[in-house]
N, CA and C of each residue as an Amber inpcrd file, in Angstrom:
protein
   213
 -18.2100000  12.6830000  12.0820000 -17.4200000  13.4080000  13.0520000
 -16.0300000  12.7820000  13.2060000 -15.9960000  11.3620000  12.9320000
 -14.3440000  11.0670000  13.3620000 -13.8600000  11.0510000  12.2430000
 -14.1920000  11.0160000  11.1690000 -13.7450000  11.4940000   9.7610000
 -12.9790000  12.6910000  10.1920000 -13.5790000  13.5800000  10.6970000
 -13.3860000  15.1060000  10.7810000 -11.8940000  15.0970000  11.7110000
 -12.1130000  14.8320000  12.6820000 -11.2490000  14.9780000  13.9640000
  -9.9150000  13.8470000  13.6810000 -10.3410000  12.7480000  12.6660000
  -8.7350000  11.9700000  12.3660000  -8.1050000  12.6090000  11.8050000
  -8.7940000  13.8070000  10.0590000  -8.1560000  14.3410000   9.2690000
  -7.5510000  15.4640000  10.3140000  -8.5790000  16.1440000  10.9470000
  -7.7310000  17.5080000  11.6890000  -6.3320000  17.1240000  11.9420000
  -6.2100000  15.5060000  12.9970000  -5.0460000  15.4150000  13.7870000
  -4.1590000  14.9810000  13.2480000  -4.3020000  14.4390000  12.0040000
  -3.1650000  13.1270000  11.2850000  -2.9470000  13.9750000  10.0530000
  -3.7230000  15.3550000   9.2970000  -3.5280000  15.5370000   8.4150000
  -4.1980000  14.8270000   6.8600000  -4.1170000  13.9500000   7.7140000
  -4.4610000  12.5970000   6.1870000  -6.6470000  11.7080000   6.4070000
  -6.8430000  11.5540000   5.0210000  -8.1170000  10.8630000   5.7340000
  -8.1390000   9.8090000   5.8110000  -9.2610000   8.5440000   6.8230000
  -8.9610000   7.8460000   7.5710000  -8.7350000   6.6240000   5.9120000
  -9.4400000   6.5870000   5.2620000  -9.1550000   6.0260000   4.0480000
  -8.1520000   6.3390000   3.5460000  -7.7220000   7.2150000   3.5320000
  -5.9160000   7.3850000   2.7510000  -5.1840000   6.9650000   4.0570000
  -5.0170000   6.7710000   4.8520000  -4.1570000   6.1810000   5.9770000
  -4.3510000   4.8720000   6.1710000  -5.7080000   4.3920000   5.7260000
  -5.4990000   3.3820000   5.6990000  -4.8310000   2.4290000   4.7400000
  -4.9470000   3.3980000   3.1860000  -3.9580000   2.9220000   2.0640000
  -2.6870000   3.0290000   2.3520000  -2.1640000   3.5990000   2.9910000
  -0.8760000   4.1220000   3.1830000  -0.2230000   3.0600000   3.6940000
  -1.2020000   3.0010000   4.7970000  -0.8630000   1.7200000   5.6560000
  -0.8950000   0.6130000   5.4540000  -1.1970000   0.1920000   4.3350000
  -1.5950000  -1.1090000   3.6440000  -0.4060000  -1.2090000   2.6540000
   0.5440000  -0.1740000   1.7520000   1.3480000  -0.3910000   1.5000000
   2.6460000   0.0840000   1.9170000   2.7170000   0.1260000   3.0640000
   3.7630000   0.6660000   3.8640000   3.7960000  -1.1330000   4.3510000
   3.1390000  -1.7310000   4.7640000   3.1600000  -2.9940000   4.7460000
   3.5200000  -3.8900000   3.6710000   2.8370000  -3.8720000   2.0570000
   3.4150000  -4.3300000   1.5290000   5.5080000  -3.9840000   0.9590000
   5.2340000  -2.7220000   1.0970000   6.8460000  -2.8160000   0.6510000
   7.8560000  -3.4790000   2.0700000   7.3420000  -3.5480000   3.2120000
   7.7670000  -4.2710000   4.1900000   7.7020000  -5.7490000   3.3260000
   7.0720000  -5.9290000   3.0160000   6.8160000  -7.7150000   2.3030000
   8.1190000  -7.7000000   1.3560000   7.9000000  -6.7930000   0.9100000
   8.4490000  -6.8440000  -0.5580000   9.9470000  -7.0480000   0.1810000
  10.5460000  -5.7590000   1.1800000  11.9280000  -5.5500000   1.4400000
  12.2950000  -7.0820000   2.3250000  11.1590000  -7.3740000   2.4970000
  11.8100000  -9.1030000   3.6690000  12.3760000 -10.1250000   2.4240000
  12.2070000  -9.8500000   1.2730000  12.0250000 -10.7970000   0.0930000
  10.9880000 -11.5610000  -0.4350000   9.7850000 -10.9850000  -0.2630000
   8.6120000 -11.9830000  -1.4380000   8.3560000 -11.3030000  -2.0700000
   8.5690000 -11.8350000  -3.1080000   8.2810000 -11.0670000  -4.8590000
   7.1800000 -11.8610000  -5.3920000   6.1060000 -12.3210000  -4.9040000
   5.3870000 -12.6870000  -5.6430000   4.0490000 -11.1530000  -4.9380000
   3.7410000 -10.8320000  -6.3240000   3.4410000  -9.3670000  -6.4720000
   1.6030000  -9.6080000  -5.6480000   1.2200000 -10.7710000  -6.1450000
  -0.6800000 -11.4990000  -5.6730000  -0.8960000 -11.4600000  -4.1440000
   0.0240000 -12.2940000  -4.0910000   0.4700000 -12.7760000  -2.4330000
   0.4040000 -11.4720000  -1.7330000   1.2780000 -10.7010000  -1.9910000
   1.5470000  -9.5560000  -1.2270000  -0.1070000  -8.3700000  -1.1590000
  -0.5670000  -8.3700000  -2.1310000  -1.3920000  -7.6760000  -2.3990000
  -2.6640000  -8.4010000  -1.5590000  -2.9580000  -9.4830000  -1.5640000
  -4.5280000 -10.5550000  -0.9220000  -3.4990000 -10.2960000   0.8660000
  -2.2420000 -10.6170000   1.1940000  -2.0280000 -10.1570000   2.6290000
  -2.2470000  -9.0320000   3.1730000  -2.2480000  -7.6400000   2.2210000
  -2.0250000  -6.6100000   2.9840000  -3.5680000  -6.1150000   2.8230000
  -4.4720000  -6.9700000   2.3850000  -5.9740000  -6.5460000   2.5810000
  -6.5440000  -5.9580000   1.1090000  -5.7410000  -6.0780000  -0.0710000
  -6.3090000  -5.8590000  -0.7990000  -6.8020000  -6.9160000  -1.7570000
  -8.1860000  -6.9820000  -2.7930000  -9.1720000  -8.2880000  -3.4400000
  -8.8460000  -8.5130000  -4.3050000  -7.9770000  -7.5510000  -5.2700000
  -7.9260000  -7.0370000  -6.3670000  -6.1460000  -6.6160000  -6.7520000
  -5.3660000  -7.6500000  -7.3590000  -3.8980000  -7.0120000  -7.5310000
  -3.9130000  -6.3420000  -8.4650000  -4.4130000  -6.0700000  -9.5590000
  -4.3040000  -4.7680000 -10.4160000  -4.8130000  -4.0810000  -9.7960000
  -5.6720000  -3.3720000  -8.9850000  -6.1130000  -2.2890000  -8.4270000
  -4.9440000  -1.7520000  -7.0080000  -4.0980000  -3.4400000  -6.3180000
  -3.3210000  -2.9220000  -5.7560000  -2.0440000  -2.9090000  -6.4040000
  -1.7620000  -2.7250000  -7.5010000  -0.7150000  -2.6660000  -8.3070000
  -0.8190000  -1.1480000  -8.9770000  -2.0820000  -0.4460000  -9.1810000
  -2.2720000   0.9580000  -9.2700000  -1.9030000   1.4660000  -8.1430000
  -2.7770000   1.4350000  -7.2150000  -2.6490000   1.9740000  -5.7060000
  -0.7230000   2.4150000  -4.9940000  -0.2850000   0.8050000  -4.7400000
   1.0020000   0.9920000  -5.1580000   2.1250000   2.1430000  -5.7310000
   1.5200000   2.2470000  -7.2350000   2.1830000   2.9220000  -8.1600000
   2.0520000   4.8260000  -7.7880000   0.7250000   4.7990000  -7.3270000
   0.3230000   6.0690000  -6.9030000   1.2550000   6.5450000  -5.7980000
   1.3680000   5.9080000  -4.9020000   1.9040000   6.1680000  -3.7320000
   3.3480000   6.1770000  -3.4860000   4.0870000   5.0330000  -4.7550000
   5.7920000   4.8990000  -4.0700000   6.2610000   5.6940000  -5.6020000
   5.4590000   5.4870000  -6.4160000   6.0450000   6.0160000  -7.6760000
   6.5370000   5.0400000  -8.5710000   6.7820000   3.9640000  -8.2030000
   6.6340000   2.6920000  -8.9990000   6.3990000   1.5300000  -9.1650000
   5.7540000   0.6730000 -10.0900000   4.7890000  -0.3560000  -9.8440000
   5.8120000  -1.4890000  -8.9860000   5.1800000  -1.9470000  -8.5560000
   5.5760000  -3.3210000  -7.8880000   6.5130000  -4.2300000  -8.0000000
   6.1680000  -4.3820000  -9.1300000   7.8080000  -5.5490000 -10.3800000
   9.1580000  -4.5210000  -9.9440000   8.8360000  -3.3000000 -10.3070000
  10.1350000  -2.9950000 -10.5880000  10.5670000  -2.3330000  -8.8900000
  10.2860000  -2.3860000  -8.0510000  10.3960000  -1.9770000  -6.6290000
  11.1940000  -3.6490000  -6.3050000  10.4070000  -4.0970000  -6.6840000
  11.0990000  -5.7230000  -6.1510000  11.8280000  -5.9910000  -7.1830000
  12.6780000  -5.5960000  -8.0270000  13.7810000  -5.6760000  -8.6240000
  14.9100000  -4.8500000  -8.2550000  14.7860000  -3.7040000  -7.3750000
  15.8210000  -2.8560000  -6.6990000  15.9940000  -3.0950000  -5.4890000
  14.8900000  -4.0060000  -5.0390000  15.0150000  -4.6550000  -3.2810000
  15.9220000  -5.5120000  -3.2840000
């Protein structure tokens, strides 16, 4: 049921908001200046930096390295 009633109100499901939100945080990391790509990924709650280095890529449109090379 709150599955139901988060997507109704937010549009989004509570698992994709929570990704969202996890790298809406890391590019906050990224824009303060830490470029170390691990770090950023084990802070913002993810186990796995290639999986948050996909995730990432899905969402801003480009991987990580090169986001923190235009920051």
């Amino acid at each position: 049921h709150f599955g139901a009633q988060f997507k109704k109100v937010t549009g989004v499901g509570f698992k994709n908001y929570i990704t969202i939100t996890r790298i809406s945080a890391a590019k906050a990391m990224f824009d303060s200046g830490e470029k170390n790509i691990t770090k950023v990924a084990f802070a913002c709650g993810f186990n796995d930096s290639n999986y948050f280095i996909k995730v990432f890529k899905e969402i801003m449109g480009t991987t990580p390295k090169k986001y923190t090379t235009t920051v």
